[in-house]
C-alpha angles and dihedrals in degrees: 000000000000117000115243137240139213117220145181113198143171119236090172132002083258103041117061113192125206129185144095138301135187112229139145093244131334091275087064087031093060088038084064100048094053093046081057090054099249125117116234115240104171127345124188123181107250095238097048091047090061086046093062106042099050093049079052083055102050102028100042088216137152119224096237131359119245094256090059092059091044093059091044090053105048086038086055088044094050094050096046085047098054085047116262126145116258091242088053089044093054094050085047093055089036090067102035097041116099101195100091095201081052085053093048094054099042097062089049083052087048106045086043090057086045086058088051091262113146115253082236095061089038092059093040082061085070089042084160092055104046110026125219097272095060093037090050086046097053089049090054092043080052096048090047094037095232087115088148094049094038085054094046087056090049083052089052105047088038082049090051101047092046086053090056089047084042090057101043098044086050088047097057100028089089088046095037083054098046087042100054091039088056087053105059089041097051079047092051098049103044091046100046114001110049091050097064097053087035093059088048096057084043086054095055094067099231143132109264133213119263094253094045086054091057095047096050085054093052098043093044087058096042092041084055099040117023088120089061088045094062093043100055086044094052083041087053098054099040083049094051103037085052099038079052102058085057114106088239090036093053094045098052090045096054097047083048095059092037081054094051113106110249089354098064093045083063097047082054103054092039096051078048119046084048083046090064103039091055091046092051088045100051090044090049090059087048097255105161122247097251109051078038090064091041096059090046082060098048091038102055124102107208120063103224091053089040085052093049094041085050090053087042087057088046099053096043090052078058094064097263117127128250093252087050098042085058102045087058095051082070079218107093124068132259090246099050092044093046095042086045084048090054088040090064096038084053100044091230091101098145087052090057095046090055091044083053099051083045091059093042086050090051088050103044085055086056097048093041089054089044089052103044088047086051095046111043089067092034087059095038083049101054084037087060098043096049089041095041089051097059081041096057090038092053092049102044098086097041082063091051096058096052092052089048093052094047 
């Protein structure tokens, strides 16, 4: 029995079609859509789809990290650009590339732009490998026939926005690290250690101090029951985590962090310094208003700015202009607003929307470092309090007993 495929297709430029179809492999699988008269957009074997998707599930794990991308895609770019063919360019990539899902994908690219097939389509095909964005870019470098330097500004903007990841990941490692180390200490010594001294002053028979009293009651709790702890803990963050990657969840979740004071500020500029660099570059590679404001909405990661950039498109589709469009969301800030208002009048719009994301970058270094230089004390502060706390309880009657011998 032939293995099946699932399949999205396009009967018109308006119907797409999805379902299943038995064939020996997807190159028999495409010969058979087309001889149906439908044109073949992504198709995935049945059994290799649930594969994936349940490693996804289990794994939590993306199919290749930004960086990866970054490299396929400068290397692409580079080889375009010294004139070889995009076939050549792609064997080229396929041998030298070290991601083995990127590989994978490269040869299907590759054998699909060998059967006339456009690199856009191609790439919309791995849609989890090369978002919309990339894939809406590439069909405009193809259109306009600038594909290498389409592909050098998606290096750049992919180089940039692993940068900013770069620099916070390195700014809370150190944190991250003290905080988790704390943790396990606080932990230790609440769930063994404190019990045992804690038995020997219950065992003398005398009245105890006030902080002693409540951390024989803690540890009591923590030394009974430190197996039910991690396991709510570990309850708490598969629940969330899960509760999270539901539409409401996410939404209320997202609203909840823009809403955090300092951390929410971050989460802003930085929505909206990469907001305005894909808009200028989509707008640079002649993409219209309006599908470049489609594809900021499907492209944005969290849902409150995905629901105003929807009403922006809207309103623009209305006749309004972008700066206007904006003002009305209540979202976006008065500067960006402002710079995005002289950009139209001008007619340099793209130029203002990357001096805007400039200026956003440059802001969200300076909050990173605020933050890293507020929260390194902050956590050392609440460690030795904590610590300091089971230290002093556990002391004071020794200092008792002393007194009470002399």
């Amino acid at each position: 029995m032939s293995p099946k495929f699932i399949y999205k297709a396009k009967k018109s430029p308006t119907e797409t079609l999805e379902g299943k179809i038995d064939a020996h492999d997807s190159k028999d699988a495409i010969t058979k859509l087309r001889q149906m008269a439908i044109h073949p957009v992504s198709i995935e074997p049945e059994d290799a789809l649930t594969q994936t998707n349940s490693k996804k599930f289990f794994l939590f794990k993306k199919s290749i990290s930004l960086a990866d991308l970054s490299t396929f895609t400068r290397q692409l770019s580079n080889l375009l650009d010294s004139g070889m063919t995009l076939i050549n360019a792609m064997d080229v990539l396929i041998n030298q590339t070290q991601n083995s899902m990127l590989v994978r994908a490269a040869k299907d690219i590759k054998a699909d732009i060998k059967d006339g097939v456009a690199f856009s389509i191609a790439l919309s095909k791995h849609s989890n490998i090369f978002p919309l964005l990339y894939i809406n870019m590439v069909k405009s470098g193809e259109a306009g026939g600038m594909l290498e330097g389409v592909l050098s500004r998606l290096a750049d903007f992919a180089e940039a926005d692993e940068q900013t990841l770069s620099k916070i990941r390195t700014s809370l490692a150190y944190p991250a690290l003290m905080a988790f180390v704390g943790a396990v200490t606080i932990f230790i010594l609440l769930s063994f250690v404190a019990p045992r001294l804690v038995a020997m002053f219950a065992d003398l028979g005398q009245a105890l101090p006030l902080p002693t009293i409540i951390l024989m009651k803690i540890s009591s709790f923590f030394s009974i029951f430190w197996w039910l702890i991690i396991i709510v803990v570990v309850g708490l963050i598969f629940g969330l985590y899960s509760w999270v990657k539901t539409k409401e969840g996410k939404r209320i979740f997202d609203k909840f962090r823009l809403n955090m004071p300092l951390i929410g500020r971050f989460i802003k500029i930085s929505d909206f310094a990469r907001l305005s660099r894909t808009l200028g570059t989509l707008i640079r590679n002649g993409v219209p208003m309006v599908e470049a404001l489609n594809v900021l909405a499907k492209t944005a990661d969290n849902e409150i700015v995905k629901e105003e950039l929807i009403t922006v498109k809207k309103n623009v589709i209305d006749g309004h202009s972008l700066s206007v469009s904006l003002k009305k969301s209540g979202l976006f800030p008065a500067m960006m607003v402002n710079m995005i208002g002289v950009g139209e009048e001008s007619g340099s719009l793209e130029n203002v929307l990357f001096k805007t994301a400039d200026s956003y970058d440059r802001e969200v270094d300076r909050t990173i470092k605020v933050f890293t230089t507020l929260l390194e004390p902050l956590l050392i502060l609440t460690l030795g309090v904590v610590v300091g706390f089971i230290v002093i309880a556990m002391l004071l009657p020794i200092f008792q007993i002393n007194l009470l011998v002399r």
